[in-house]
ROVEXVEX-440718 format. One record per residue (C-alpha): residue number from 1; residue in one letter; y negated, z, x negated. Coordinates in Angstrom, 2 decimals. Layout:
<rs>
(NUM,A,(Y,Z,X))
...
</rs>
This chain:
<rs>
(1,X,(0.00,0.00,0.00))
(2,X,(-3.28,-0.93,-1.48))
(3,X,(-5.81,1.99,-1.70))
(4,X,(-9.68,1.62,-1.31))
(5,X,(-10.00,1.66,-5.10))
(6,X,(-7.64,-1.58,-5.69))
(7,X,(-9.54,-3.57,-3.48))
(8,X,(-13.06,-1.70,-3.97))
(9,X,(-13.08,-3.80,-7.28))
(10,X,(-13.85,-7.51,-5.38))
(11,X,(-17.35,-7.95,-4.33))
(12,X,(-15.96,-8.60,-0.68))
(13,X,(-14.17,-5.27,0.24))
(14,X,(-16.94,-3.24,-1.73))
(15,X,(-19.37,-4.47,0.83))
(16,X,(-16.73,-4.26,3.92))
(17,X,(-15.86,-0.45,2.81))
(18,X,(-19.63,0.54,3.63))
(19,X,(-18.99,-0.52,7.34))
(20,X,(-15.49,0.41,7.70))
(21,X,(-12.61,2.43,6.63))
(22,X,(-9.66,0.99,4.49))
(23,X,(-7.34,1.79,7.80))
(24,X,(-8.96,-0.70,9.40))
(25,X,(-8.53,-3.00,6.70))
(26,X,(-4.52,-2.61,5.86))
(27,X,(-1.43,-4.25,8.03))
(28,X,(-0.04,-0.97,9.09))
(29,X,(3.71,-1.97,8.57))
(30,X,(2.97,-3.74,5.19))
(31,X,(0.01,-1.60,3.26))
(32,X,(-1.14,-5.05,2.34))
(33,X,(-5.04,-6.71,3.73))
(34,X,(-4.92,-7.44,7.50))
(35,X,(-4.84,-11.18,7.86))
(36,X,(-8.43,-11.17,9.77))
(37,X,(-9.73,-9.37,5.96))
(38,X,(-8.39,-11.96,3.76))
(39,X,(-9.77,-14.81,5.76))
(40,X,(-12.70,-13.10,5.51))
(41,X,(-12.41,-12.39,1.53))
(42,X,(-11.15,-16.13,1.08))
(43,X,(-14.37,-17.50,3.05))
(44,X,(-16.42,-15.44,0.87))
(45,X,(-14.58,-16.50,-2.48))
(46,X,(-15.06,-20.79,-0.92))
(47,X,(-18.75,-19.68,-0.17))
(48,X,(-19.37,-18.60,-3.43))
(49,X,(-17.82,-21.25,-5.36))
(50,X,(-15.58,-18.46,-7.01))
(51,X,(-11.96,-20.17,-8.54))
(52,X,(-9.01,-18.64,-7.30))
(53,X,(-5.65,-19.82,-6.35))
(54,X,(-4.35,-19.22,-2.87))
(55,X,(-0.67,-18.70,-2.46))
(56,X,(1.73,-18.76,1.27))
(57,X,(4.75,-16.91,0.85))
(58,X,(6.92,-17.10,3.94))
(59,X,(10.42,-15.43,3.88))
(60,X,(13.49,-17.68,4.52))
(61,X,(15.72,-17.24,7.70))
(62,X,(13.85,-14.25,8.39))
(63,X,(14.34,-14.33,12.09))
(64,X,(18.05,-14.22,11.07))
(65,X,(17.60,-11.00,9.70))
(66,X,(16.19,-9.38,12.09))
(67,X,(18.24,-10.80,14.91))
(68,X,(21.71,-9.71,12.94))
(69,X,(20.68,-6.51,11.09))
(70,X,(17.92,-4.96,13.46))
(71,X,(14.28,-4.76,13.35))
(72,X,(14.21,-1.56,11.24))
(73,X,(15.96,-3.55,8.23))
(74,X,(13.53,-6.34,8.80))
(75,X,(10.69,-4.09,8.61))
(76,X,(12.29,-2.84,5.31))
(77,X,(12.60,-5.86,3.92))
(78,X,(8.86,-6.73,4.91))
(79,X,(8.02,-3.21,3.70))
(80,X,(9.80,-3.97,0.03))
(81,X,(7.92,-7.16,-0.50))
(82,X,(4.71,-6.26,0.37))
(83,X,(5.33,-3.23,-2.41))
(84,X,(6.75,-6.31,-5.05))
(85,X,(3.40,-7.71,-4.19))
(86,X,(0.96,-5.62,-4.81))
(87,X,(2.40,-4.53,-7.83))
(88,X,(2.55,-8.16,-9.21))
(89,X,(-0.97,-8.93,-7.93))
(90,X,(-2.45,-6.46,-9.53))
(91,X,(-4.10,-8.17,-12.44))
(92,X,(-4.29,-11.01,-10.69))
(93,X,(-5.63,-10.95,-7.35))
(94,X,(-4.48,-9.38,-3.95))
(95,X,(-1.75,-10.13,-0.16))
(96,X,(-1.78,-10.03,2.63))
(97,X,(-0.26,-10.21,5.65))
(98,X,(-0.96,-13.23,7.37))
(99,X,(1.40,-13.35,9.89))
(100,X,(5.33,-12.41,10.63))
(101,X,(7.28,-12.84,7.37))
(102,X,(4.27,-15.20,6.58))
(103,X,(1.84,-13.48,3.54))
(104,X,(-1.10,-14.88,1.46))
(105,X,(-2.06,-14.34,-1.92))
(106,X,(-5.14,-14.63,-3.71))
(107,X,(-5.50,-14.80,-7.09))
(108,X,(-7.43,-14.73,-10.29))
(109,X,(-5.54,-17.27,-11.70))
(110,X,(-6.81,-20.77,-12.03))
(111,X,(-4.27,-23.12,-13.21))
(112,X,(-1.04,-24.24,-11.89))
(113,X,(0.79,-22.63,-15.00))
(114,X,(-0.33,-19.62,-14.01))
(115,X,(0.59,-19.84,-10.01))
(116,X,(3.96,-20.99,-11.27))
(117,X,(4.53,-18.33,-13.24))
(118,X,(3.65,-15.92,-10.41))
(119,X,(6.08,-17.55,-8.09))
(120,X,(8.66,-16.94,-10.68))
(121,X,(7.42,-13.22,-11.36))
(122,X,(8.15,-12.90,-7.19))
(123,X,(11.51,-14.62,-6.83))
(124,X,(12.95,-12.27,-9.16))
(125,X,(11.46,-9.53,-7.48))
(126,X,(13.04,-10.84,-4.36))
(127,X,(16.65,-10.73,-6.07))
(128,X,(15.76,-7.41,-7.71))
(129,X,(15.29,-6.08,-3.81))
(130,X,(18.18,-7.31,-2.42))
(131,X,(20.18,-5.46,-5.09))
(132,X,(18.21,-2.23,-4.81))
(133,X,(18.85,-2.04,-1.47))
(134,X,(22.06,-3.50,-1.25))
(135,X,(21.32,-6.17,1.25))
(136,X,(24.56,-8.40,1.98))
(137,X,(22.07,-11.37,2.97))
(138,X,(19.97,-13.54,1.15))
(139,X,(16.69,-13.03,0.40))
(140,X,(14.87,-16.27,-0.33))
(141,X,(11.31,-17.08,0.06))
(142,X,(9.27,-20.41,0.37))
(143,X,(5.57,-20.78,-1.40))
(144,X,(3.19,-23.06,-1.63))
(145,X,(-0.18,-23.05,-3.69))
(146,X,(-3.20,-24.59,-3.92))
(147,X,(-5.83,-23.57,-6.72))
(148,X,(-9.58,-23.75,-5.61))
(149,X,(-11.85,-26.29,-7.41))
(150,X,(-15.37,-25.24,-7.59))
(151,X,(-16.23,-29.32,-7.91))
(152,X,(-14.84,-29.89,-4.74))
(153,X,(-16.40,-29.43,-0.75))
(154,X,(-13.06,-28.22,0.87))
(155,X,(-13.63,-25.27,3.21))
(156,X,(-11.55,-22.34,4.00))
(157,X,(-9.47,-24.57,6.54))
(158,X,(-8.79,-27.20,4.26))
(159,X,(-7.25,-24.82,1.64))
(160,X,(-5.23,-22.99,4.28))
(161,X,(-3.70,-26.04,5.64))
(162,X,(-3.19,-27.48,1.97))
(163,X,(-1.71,-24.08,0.68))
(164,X,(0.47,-24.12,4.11))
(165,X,(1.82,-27.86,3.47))
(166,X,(2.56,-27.09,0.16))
(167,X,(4.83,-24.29,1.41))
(168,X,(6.42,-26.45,4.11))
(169,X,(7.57,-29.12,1.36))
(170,X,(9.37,-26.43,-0.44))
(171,X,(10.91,-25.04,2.68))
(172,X,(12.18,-28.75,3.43))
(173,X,(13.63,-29.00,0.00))
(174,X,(15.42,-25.66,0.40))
(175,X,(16.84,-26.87,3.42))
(176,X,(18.01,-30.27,2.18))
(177,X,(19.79,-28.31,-0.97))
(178,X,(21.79,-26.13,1.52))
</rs>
């Protein structure tokens, strides 16, 4: 769960904090920024011209889980992620939760080496929770990136629906592998 301090540190949630408390800020369920606060804190970043790379993570057959194992195990799952994330955000950038199983990143990172290398960082996190809490399912995720040009005119929508297509392609391949 992300404390006031964490997120104190972006120009954004500094600002927000002096209207409004940090429970009104965090997904309950996930400790990670609601979805309505990161739209808000990637509008500010496109505004600003500040480079960042925004990330969709959406977890694979997720609906599976919870329909087979329960809700409580899907929350866990959910629960364990989020952690994995904020703990491999940290000098990068920040999640949240932008939907479901669906979560957003944004990060300090600039290049495509870097978001790669992230992506990496949080598959093997999702292998390391499947064994820590000996989950008899996989535990797969989907991403898709797109890093912000400060050259270019695309608004917020533009790199939602780019980071979301990129995400989609990768769900397709996984698919067509199975």
């Amino acid at each position: 769960m992300y404390t006031k301090e964490q997120l104190e540190k972006y120009p954004y949630f500094e600002e927000l904090f002096k209207s409004r408390d940090i429970s009104n800020v965090i997904d309950a369920l996930t400790g990670l920024v609601s979805r309505r606060h990161m739209i808000g804190f990637i509008r500010h970043l496109v505004e600003n011209k500040v480079p960042f790379t925004l990330a969709m993570m959406d977890l694979d057959n997720f609906k599976f889980i919870n329909d087979t194992y329960g809700h409580e195990i899907g929350d866990g799952v959910l629960a364990g992620v989020s952690g994995d994330l904020v703990r491999d955000l940290e000098d990068y950038g920040i999640a949240g939760r932008f939907g479901g199983d669906e979560f957003i990143m944004v990060g300090e990172c600039a290049s495509r080496e870097e978001a790669e290398s992230l992506k990496q960082s949080l598959s093997v996190n999702l292998n390391q929770l499947k064994k820590e809490r000996d989950l008899c399912f996989p535990l797969t995720a989907s991403f898709g990136a797109v890093v912000m040009n400060p050259d270019e005119d695309y608004s917020l929508e533009e790199y939602l629906r780019k980071a979301d297509e990129a995400m989609y392609v990768m769900k397709q391949k996984a698919h067509a592998e199975d």
